[in-house]
VEXROVEX-145111 format. One record per residue (C-alpha): y, z, x; residue number from 1; residue in one letter. Coordinates in Angstrom, 3 decimals, padded with zeros to 6 digits. Each point is the difference from the previous one (the first is absolute). Layout:
% residues N
         py         pz         px     i   aa
          Y          Z          X   NUM    A
...
% end
This chain:
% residues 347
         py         pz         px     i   aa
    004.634   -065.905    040.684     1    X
    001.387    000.584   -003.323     2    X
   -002.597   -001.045   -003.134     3    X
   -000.294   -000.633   -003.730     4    X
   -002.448   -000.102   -002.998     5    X
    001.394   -002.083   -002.606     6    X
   -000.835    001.316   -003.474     7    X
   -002.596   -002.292   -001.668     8    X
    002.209   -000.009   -003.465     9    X
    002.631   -001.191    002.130    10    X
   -001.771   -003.527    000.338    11    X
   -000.052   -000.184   -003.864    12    X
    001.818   -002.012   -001.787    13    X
    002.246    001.326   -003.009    14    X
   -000.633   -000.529   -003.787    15    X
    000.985   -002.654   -001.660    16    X
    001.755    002.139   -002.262    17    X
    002.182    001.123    003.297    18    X
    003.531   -000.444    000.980    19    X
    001.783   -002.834    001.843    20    X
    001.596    002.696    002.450    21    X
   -003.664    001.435    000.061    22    X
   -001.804   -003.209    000.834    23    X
    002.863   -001.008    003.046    24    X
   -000.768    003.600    000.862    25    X
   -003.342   -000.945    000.815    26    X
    000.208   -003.099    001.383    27    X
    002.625    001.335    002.802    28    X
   -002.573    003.367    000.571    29    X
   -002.802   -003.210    000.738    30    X
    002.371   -001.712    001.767    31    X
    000.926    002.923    002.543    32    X
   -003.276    000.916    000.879    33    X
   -000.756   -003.711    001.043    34    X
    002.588    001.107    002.412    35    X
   -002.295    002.762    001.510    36    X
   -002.554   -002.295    000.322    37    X
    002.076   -002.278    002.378    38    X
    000.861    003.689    002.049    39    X
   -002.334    001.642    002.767    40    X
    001.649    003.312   -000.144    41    X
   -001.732    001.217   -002.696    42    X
   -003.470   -000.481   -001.064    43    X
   -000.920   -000.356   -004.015    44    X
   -002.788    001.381   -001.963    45    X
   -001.214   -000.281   -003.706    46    X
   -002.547    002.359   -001.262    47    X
   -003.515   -001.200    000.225    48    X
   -000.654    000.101   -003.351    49    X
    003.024   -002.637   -001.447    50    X
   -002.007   -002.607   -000.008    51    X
   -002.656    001.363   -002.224    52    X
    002.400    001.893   -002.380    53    X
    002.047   -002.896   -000.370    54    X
   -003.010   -002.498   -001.497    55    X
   -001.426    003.089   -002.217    56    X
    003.692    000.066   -001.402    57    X
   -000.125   -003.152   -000.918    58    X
    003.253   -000.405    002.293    59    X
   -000.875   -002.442    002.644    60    X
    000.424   -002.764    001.168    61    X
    003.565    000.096   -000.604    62    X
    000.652   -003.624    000.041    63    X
   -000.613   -000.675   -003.635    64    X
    001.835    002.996   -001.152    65    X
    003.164   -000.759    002.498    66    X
    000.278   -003.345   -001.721    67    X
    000.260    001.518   -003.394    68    X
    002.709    002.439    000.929    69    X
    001.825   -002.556    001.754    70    X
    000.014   -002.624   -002.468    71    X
    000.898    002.400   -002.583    72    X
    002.916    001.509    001.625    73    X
    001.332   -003.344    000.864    74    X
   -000.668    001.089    004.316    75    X
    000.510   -003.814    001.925    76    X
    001.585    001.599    002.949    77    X
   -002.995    001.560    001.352    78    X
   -003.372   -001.585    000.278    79    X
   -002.702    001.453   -001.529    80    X
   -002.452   -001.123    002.917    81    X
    002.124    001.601    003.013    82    X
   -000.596    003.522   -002.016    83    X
   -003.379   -000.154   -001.085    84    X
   -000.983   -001.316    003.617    85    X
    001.880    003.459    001.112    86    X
   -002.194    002.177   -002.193    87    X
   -003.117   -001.998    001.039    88    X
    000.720    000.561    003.916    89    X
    000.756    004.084   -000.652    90    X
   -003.323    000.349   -002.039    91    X
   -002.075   -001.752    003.167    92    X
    002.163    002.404    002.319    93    X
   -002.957    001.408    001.882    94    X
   -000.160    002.826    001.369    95    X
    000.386    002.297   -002.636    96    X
    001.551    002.916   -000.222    97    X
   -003.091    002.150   -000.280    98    X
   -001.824   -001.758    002.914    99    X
    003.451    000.246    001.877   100    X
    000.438    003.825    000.055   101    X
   -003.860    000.701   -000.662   102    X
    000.059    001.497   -003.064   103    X
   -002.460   -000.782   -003.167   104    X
    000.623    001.845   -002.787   105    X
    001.582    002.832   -001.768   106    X
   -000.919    001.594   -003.144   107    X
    003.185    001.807   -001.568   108    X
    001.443    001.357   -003.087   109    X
    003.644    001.414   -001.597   110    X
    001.617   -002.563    002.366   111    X
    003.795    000.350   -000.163   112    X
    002.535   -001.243    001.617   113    X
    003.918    000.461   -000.038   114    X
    001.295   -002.376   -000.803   115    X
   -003.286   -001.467   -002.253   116    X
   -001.200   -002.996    001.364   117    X
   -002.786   -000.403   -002.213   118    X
    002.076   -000.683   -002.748   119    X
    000.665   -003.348    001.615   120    X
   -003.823   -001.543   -000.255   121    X
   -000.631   -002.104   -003.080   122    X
   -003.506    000.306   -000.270   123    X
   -002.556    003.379    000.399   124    X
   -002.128   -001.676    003.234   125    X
    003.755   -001.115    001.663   126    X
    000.698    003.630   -000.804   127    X
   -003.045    002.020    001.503   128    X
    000.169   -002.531    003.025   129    X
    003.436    000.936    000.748   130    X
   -000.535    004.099   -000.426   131    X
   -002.800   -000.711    002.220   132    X
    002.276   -001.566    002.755   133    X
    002.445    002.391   -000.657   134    X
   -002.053    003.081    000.812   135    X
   -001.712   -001.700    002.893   136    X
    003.401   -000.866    001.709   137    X
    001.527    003.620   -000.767   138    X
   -003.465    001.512    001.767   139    X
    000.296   -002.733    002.869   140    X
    003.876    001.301    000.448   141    X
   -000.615    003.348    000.397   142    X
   -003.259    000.628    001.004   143    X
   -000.898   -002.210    003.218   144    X
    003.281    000.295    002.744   145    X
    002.321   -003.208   -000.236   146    X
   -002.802   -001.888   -001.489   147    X
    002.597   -001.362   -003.314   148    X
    003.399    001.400    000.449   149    X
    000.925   -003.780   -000.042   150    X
   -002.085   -001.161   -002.458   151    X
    001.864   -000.817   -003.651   152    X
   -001.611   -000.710   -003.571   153    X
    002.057   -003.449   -001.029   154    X
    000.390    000.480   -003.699   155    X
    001.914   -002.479   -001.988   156    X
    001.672    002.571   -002.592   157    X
   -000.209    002.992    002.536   158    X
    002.997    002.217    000.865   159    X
    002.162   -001.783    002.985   160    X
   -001.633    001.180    003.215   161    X
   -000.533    003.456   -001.028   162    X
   -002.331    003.045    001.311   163    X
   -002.556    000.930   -003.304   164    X
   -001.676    003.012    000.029   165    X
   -003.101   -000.201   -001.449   166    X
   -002.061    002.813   -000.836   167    X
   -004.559   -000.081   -001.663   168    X
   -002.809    001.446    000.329   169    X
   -002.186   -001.855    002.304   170    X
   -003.849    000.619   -000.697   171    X
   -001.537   -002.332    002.236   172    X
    001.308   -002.134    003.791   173    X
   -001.830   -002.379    001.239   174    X
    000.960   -001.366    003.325   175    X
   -001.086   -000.403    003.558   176    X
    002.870    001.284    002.660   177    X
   -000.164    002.503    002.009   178    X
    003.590    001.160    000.365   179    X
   -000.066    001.022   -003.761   180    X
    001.018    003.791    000.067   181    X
   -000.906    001.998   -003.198   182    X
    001.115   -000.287   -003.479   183    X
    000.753    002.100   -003.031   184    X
   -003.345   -000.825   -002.377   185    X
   -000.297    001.056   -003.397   186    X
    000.973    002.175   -001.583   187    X
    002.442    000.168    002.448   188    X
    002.849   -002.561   -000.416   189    X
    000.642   -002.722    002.614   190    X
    004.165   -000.727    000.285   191    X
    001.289   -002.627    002.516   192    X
    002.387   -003.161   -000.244   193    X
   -000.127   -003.889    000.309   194    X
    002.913   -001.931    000.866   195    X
    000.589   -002.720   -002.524   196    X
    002.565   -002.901   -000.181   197    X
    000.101   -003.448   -002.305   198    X
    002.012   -002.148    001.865   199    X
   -000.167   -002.009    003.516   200    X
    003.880    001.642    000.456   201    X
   -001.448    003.611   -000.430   202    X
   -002.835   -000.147    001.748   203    X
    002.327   -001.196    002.541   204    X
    002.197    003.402   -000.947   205    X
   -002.966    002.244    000.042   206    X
   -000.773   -000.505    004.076   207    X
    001.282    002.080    002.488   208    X
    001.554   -002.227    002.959   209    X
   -000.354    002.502    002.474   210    X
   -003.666    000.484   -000.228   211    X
   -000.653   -003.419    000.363   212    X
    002.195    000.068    002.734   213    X
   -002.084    003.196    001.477   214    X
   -003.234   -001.588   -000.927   215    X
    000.984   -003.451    001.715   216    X
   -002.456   -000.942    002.674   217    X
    001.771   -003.645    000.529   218    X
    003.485   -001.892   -000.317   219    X
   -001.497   -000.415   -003.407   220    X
    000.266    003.288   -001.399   221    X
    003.077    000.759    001.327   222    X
    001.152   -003.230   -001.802   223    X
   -001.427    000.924   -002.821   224    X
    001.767    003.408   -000.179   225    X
    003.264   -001.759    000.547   226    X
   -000.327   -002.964   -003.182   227    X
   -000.629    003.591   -001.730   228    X
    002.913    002.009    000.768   229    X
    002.158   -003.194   -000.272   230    X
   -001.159   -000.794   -003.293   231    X
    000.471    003.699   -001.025   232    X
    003.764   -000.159    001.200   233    X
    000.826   -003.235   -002.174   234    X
   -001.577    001.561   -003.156   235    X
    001.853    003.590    000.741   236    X
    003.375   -002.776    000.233   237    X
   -001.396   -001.005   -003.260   238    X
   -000.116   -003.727    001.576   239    X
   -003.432   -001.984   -001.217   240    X
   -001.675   -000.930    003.426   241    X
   -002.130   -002.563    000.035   242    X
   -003.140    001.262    002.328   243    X
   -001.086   -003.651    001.905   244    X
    004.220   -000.025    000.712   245    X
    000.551    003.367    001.502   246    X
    002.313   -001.607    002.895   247    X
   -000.266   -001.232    003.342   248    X
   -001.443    002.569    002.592   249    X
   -003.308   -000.105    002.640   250    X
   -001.305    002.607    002.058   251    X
    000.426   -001.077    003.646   252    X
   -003.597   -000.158    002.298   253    X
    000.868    003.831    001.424   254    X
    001.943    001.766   -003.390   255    X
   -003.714    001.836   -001.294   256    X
   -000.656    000.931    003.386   257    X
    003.603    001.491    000.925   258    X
    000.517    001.599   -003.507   259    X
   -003.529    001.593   -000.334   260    X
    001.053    001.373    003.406   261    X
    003.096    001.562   -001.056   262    X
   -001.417    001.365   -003.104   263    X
   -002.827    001.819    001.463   264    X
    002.364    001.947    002.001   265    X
    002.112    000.387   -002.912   266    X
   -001.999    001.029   -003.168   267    X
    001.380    000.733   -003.548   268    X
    002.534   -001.762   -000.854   269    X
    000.653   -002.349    002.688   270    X
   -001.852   -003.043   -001.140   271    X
    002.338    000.409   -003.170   272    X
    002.694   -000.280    001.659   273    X
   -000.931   -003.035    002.213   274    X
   -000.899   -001.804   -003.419   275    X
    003.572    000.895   -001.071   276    X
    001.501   -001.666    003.119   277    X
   -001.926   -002.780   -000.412   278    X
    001.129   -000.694   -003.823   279    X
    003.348    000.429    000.878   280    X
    000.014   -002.659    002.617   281    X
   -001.938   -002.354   -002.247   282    X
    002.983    000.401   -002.799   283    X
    002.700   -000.278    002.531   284    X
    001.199    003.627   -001.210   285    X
    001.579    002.853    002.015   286    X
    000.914   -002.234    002.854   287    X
    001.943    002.299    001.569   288    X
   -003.034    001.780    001.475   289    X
   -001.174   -003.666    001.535   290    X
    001.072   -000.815    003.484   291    X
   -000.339   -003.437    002.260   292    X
   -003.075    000.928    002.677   293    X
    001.949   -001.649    002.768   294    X
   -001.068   -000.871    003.491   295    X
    000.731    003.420    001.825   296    X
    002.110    002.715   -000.650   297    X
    004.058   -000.832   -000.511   298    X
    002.255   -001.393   -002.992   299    X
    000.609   -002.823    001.794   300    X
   -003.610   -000.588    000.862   301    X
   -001.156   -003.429   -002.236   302    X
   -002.928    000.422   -002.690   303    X
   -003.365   -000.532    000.408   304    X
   -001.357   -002.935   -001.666   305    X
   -003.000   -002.089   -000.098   306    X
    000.756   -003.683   -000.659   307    X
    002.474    000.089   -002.581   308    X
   -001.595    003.488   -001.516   309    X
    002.000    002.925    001.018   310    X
   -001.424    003.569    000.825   311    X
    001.496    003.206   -002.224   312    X
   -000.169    004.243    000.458   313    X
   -000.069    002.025   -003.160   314    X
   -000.055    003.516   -000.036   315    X
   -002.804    001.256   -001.682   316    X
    001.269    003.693    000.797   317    X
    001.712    001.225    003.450   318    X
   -003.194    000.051    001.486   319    X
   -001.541   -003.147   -000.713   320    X
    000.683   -003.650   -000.553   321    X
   -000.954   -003.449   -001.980   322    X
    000.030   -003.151    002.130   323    X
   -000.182   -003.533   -001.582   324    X
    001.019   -003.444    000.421   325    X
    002.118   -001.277   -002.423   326    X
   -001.476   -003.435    000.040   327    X
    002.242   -003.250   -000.673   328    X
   -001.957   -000.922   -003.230   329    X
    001.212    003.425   -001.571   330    X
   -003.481    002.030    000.392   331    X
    000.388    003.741    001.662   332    X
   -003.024   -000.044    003.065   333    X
   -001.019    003.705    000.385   334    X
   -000.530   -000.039    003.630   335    X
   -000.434    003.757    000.736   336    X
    000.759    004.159   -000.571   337    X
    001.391    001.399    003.000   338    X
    001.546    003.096    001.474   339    X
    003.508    000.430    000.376   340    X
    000.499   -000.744    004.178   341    X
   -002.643   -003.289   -000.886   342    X
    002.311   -003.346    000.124   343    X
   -003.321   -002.215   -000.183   344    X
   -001.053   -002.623   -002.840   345    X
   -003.230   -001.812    000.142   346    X
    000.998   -004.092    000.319   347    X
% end
């Protein structure tokens, strides 16, 4: 399941002293990660120590401080309670992302990263917080199998959903798995990544549909994997989807079991292309490689239907085949994958 630690500073409110443009910025970064919180496909962490670097800044509670900026910049379109009760609800996110992945502490120095991220913190504690998560995630990535591949750093002036390479001297690790395979000490230097991303849309970007589909161990996943790679395909036809309004399609009671079926016998790229089917019938495109699933074999033969739903056959390639109902209130029913000599549709 993918995850995320949002950046402390990323709760902060700006200056006074900031921009308009700056302060909306904010506001709409709050905004989409109230988003997450309404999503169980991806689980959110804070570092353990924001609460506790925040007071001995001096920077929270944010309340007082939101009301400021807002009445200064002349903000009536948002209300300052629906963001401050945002930050509140990430800073009581429990668990944290130490206690998550088992991992304490990390004592490291000539942290850099390309691009610089630290840069981005406005005070010295936000600062060695964040090049503390940073190292920790870039160990967790490449040191214990799988363990963070899809785990990003949410940043709110970070590059857009980029790989950083990040490269210190790590004196000390504290931690308590044991999957952790060994890594470069001083005076050796450690090097590794993170994935980071500052938007709801490019975390979005950054996940790979067709491991979620591969990972999927219910209708859910494989649900999942298709919002994803639907989303994806508006944003490549630089159309601004909206992700609660992604169209109108279900997975029928049998389509996990019959596509995990297919796919097992067809690894690599298979599950790729079944998404790409799928995406197609959902925008109505390349029609020409739908059919009418009719009754038996024969043109003359009448459709299948279901009520007033009628059953479809699109090619996924010459072997294989989508089934669905195109139902009468305009969703697409994804009733099943089958072989090519398979005429069946679940009801």
């Amino acid at each position: 399941m993918p995850s995320v630690t949002i950046d402390t500073g990323a709760l902060v409110a700006p200056p006074l002293s900031a921009s308009p443009e700056d302060v909306h910025q904010y506001i709409q970064s709050i905004l989409d990660w109230r988003r997450l919180l309404d999503e169980d496909w991806v689980k959110i962490y804070m570092s353990e120590r924001a609460p506790e670097i925040l007071f001995e800044d001096g920077l929270y509670p944010f309340r007082e401080s939101l009301k400021q900026l807002f009445t200064s910049k002349g903000i009536i379109q948002y209300d300052v309670n629906t963001v401050a009760r945002v930050t509140d609800h990430l800073l009581q996110i429990t668990p944290t992302f130490e206690k998550f992945f088992r991992v304490s502490d990390v004592l490291a120095s000539e942290l850099t990263t390309n691009p610089d991220l630290l840069s981005f913190s406005i005070t010295k504690n936000l600062a060695s917080d964040l090049a503390r998560c940073i190292v920790l995630i870039a160990i967790l990535r490449g040191h214990c199998l799988n363990t963070a591949l899809d785990h990003t750093l949410i940043m709110r002036y970070a590059p857009d959903a980029q790989s950083i390479e990040v490269r210190a001297l790590i004196h000390e690790f504290e931690h308590l798995r044991d999957d952790m395979e060994p890594i470069p000490m001083d005076p050796e230097y450690f090097e590794g990544t993170v994935l980071v991303c500052n938007s709801f849309r490019s975390l979005v970007l950054s996940i790979d549909e067709t491991a979620i589909w591969d990972a999927a161990q219910d209708e859910v996943g494989l649900d999942l994997a298709v919002r994803i790679a639907l989303y994806k395909s508006r944003i490549d036809r630089q159309l601004e989807p909206e992700w609660d309004n992604l169209g109108l399609f279900v997975l029928g009671r049998r389509f996990f079991e019959t596509a995990k079926a297919c796919c097992r016998v067809n690894p690599g790229s298979f599950p790729r292309r079944v998404l790409r089917a799928m995406l197609e019938t959902i925008e109505g495109s390349r029609m020409e490689d739908t059919h009418a699933l009719r009754e038996d074999i024969g043109g003359n033969v009448p459709q299948r239907t279901r009520g007033e739903d009628k059953a479809w056959r699109r090619d996924i390639d010459y072997e294989y085949h989508l089934h669905y109902w195109g139902c009468e209130d305009g969703t697409k029913e994804f009733a099943s994958v089958v072989s090519h000599n398979d005429f069946s549709i679940p009801g």
